[in-house]
C-alpha positions as CSV (number, residue, x, y, z in Angstrom):
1,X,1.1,-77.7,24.0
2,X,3.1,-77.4,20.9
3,X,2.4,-75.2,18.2
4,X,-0.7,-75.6,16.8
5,X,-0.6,-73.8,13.4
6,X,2.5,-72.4,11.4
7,X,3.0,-68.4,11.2
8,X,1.1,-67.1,8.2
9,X,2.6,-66.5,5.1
10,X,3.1,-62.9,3.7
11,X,1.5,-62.5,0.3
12,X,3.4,-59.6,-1.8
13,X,0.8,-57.7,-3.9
14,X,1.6,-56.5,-6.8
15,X,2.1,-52.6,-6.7
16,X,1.0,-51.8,-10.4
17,X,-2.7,-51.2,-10.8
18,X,-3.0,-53.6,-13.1
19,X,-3.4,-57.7,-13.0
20,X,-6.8,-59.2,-12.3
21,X,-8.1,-56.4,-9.4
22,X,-7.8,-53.7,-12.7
23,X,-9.4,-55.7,-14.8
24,X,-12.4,-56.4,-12.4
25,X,-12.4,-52.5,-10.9
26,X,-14.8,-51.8,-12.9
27,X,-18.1,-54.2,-11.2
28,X,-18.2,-51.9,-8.8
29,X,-19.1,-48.8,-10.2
30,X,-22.8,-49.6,-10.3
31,X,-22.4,-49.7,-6.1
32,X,-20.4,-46.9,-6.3
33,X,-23.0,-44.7,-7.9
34,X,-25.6,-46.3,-6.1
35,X,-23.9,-44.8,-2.9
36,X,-23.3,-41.4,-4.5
37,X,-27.0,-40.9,-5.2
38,X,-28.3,-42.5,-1.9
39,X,-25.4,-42.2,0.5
40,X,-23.7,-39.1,-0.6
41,X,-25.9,-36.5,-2.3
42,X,-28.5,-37.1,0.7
43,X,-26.0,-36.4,3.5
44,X,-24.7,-33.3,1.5
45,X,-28.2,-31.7,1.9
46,X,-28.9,-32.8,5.7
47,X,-25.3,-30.7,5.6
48,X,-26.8,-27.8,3.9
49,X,-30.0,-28.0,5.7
50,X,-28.1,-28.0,9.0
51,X,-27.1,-24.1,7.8
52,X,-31.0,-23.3,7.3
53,X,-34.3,-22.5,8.4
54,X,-37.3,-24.9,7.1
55,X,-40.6,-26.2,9.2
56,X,-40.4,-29.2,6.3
57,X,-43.5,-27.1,4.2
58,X,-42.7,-23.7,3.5
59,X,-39.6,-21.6,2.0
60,X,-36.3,-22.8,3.0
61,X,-34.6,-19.8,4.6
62,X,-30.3,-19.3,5.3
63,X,-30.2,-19.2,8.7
64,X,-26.6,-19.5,9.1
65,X,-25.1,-20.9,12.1
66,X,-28.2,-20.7,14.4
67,X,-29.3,-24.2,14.4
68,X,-25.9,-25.2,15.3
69,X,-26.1,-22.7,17.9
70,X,-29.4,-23.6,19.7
71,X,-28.4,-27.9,19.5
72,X,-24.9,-27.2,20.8
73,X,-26.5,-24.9,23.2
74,X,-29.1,-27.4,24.2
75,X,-28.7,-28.9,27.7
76,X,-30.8,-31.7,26.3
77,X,-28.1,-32.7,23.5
78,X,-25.6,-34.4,25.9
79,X,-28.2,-36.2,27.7
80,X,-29.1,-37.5,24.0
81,X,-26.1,-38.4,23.4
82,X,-25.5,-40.0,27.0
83,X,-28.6,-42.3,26.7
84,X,-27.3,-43.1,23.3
85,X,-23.9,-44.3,24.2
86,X,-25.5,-46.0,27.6
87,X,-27.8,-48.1,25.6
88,X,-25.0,-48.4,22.8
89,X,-22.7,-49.8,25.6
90,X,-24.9,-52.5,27.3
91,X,-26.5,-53.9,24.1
92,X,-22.8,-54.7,22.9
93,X,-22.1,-56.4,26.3
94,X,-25.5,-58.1,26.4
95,X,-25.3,-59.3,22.1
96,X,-21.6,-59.9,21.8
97,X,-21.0,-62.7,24.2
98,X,-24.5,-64.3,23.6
99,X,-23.8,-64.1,20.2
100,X,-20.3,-65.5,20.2
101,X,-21.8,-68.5,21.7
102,X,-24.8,-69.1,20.2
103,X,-22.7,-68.5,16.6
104,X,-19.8,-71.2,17.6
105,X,-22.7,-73.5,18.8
106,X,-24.6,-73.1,16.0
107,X,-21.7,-73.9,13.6
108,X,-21.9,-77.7,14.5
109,X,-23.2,-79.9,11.6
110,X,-25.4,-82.0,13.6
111,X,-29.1,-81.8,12.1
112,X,-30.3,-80.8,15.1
113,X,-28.2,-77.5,15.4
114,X,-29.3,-76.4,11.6
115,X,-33.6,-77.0,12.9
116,X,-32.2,-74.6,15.4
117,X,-30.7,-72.0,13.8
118,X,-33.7,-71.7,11.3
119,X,-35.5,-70.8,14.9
120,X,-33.3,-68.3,16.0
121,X,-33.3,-66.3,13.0
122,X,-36.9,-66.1,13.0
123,X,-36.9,-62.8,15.4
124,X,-35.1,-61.0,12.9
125,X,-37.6,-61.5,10.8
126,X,-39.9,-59.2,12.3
127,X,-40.7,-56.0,12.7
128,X,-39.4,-53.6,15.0
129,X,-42.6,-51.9,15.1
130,X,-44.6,-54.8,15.9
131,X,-42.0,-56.5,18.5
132,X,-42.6,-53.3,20.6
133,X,-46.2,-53.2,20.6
134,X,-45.8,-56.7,21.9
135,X,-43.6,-56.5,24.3
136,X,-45.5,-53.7,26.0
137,X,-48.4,-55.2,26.0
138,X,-46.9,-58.1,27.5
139,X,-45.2,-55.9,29.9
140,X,-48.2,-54.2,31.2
141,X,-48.5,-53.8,34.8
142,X,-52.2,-54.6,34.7
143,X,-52.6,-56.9,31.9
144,X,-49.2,-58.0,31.0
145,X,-48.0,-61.3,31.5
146,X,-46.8,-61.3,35.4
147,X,-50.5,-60.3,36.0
148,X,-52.0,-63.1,33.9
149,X,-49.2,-65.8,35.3
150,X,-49.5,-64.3,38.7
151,X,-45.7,-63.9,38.8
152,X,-44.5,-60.4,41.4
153,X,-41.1,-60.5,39.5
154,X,-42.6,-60.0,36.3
155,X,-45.8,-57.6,37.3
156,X,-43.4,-54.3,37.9
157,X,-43.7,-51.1,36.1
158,X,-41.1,-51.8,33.4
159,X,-41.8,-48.8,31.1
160,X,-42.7,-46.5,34.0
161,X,-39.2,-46.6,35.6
162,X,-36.5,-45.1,34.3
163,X,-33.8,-48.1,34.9
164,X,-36.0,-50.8,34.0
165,X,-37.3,-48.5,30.7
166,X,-33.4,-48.7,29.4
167,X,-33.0,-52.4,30.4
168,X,-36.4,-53.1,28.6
169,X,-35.2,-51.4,25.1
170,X,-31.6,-53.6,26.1
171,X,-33.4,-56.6,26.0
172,X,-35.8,-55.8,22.8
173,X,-32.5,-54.7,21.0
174,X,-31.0,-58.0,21.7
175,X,-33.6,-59.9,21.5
176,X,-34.0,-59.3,18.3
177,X,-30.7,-58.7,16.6
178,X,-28.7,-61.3,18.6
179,X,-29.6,-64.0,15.9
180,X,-28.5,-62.2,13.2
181,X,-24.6,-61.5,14.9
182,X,-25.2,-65.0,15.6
183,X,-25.2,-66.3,11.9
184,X,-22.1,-63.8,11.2
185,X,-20.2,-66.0,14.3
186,X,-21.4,-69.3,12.9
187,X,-19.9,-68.1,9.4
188,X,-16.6,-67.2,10.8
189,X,-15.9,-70.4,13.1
190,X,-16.8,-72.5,9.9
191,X,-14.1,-70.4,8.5
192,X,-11.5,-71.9,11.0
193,X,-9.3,-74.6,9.4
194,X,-10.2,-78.1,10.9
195,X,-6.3,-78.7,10.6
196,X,-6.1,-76.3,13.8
197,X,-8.7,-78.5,16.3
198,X,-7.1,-81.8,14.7
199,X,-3.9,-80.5,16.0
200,X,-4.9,-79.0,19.8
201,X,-7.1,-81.9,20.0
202,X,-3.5,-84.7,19.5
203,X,-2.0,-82.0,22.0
204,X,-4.6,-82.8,24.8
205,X,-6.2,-79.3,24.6
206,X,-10.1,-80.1,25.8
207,X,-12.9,-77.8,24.7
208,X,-12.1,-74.9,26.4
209,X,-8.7,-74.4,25.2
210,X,-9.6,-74.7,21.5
211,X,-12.2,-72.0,22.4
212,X,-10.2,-69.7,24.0
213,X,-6.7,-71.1,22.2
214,X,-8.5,-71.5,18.9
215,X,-12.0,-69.9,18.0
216,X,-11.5,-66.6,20.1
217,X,-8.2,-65.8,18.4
218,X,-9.3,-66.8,14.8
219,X,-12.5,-64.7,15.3
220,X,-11.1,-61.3,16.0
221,X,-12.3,-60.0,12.6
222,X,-15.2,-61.5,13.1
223,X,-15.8,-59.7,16.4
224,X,-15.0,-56.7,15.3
225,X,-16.9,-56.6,12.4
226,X,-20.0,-57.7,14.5
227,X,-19.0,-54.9,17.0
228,X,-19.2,-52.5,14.3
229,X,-22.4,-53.2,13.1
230,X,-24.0,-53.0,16.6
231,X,-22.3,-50.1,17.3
232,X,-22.8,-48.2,14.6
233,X,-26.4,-49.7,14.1
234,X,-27.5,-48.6,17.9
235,X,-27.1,-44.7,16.7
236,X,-29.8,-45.8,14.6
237,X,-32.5,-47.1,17.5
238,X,-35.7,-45.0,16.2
239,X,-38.5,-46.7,15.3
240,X,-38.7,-49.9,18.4
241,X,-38.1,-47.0,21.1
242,X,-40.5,-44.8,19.6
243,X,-43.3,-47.1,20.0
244,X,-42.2,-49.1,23.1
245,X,-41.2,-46.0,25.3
246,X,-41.5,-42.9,23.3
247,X,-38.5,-41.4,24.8
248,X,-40.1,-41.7,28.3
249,X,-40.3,-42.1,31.0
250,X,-39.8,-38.7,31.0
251,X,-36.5,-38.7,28.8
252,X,-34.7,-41.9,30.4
253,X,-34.9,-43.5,26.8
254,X,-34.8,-40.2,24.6
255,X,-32.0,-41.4,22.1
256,X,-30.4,-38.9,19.6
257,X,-32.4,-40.4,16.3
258,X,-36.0,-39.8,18.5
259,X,-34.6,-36.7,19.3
260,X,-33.6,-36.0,15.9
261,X,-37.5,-36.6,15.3
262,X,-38.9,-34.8,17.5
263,X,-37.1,-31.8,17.0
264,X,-37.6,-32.1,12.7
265,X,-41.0,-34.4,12.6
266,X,-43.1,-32.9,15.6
267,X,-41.9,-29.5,15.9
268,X,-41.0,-28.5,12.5
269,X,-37.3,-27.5,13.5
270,X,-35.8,-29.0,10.3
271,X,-32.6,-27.2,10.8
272,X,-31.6,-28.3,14.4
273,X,-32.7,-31.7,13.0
274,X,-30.1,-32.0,10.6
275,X,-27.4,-30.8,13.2
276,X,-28.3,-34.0,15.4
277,X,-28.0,-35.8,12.5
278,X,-24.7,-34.8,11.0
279,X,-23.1,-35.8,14.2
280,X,-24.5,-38.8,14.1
281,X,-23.3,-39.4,11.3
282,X,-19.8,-38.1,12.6
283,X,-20.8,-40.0,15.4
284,X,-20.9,-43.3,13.6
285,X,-17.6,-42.7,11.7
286,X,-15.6,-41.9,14.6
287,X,-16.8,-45.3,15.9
288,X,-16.1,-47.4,13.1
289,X,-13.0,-45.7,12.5
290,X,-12.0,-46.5,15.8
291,X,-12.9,-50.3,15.7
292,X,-11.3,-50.4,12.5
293,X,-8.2,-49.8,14.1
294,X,-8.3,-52.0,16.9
295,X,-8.2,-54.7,13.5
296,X,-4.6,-54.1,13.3
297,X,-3.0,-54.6,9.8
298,X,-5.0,-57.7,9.3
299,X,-2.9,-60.5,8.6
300,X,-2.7,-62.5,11.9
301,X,-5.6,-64.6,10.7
302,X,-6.1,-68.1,9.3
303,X,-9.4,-68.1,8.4
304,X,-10.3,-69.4,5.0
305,X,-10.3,-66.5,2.7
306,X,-9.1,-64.0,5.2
């Protein structure tokens, strides 16, 4: 196959700070104080807190170092953190390729494909809360749907098991955010210039080499911006395991934001609390940091706009 698209051209930006980005800078310092008063000062006191002693009602005491003490001295913190990254871990490799497809699917114009899409963004749409009440009620061993269909493979314990607990949340996870990474794929293949397919397609290449040949390539920002988001966002998995699992059974699902609850919420322990979450919040950068990276200097693509 011949080349399919020339090298892309190097722009040279202009070094001064002026030109039209100056003149422009200043739109976003209403988002930039919007993220010092609700990104910034509130992660500066979970820092302070972190170095104190509060049950969330009375006088906050100094406590020095003795919440980071009895977290990092906590058997119960890398388990946390190991049923965070484990869950972390096979969402991504359940979401990403699902989503990849779905997205590259979806960017067809066809009619039919749009009536679709409008249906697959409808689970993001809902609540976290309430897709977990009813998934376990349709999971229930006695009532759930394999006893009502009569089915064996679906009438198991799936919340009483440890395995099939994780694998449950997995799915939920997915379930519900896969359209959403799906829409940001659709956006990105649109991106691609038709110029590129027009050119495989006099070369011979078939379907599957455009994919692999074409869309894969042209979508590695797109991937990786996804990846972030799902990433970072699993640190966040509070409110659909609390209700579907509560951490259980026993602590096969106990996450580091339930535990982060638990600990400030249900036993008063304010301090430890905001040790587990500073690190998730270091946590989260050293992820996105690292993805970040893996984006390379950022001028291999040819995506409209990129």
């Amino acid at each position: 196959m011949t080349t399919v698209a020339p090298p892309p051209l190097r722009v040279d930006r202009p070094t001064s700070g002026g030109g039209r980005s100056g003149g422009v800078a200043w739109m976003a310092v209403p988002a930039l104080i919007m993220f010092l008063i609700f990104g910034v000062v509130p992660l500066l006191g979970v820092l302070a807190l972190s170095f104190a002693q509060w049950d969330g009602i009375g006088e906050i005491k100094p406590a020095g170092l003795d919440a980071w003490q009895s977290v990092l001295s906590d058997p119960g913190l890398p388990h946390a953190l190991w049923v965070t990254f484990v869950i972390m871990a096979l969402s991504w490799l359940f979401q990403t390729p699902l989503s990849l497809l779905i997205g590259v699917f979806l960017a067809g114009h066809e009619r039919y494909r749009e009536w679709l899409a409008v249906l697959y963004f409808i689970p993001l749409l809902l609540s976290s809360a309430a897709l977990a009440i009813t998934f376990k009620a349709l999971l229930d061993p006695n009532f759930g749907l394999g006893s009502g269909l009569g089915v064996d493979f679906l009438n198991q314990d799936w919340l009483g098991e440890s395995k099939l607990a994780v694998g449950v949340v997995v799915f939920v996870v997915s379930w519900q955010f896969i359209p959403f990474h799906s829409l940001i794929y659709q956006g990105g293949v649109r991106q691609i210039p038709r110029a590129m397919y027009e050119a495989a397609q006099i070369d011979g290449a078939g379907r599957m080499r455009q994919f692999f040949s074409i869309t894969l390539p042209q979508l590695k920002y797109t991937i990786i911006t996804s990846s972030t988001l799902m990433v970072v966002g699993s640190l966040t998995f509070f409110d659909l395991i609390f209700v579907l699992t509560a951490g259980g059974p026993g602590d096969a699902t106990r996450v580091l934001a339930l535990d982060m609850y638990q600990r400030g919420f249900m036993a008063g322990l304010m301090g430890p609390a905001s040790v587990i979450a500073v690190i998730l919040v270091l946590v989260g950068l050293g992820l996105a940091l690292g993805l970040r990276r893996l984006g390379g200097r950022g001028d291999e693509s040819q995506l409209e706009g990129a």
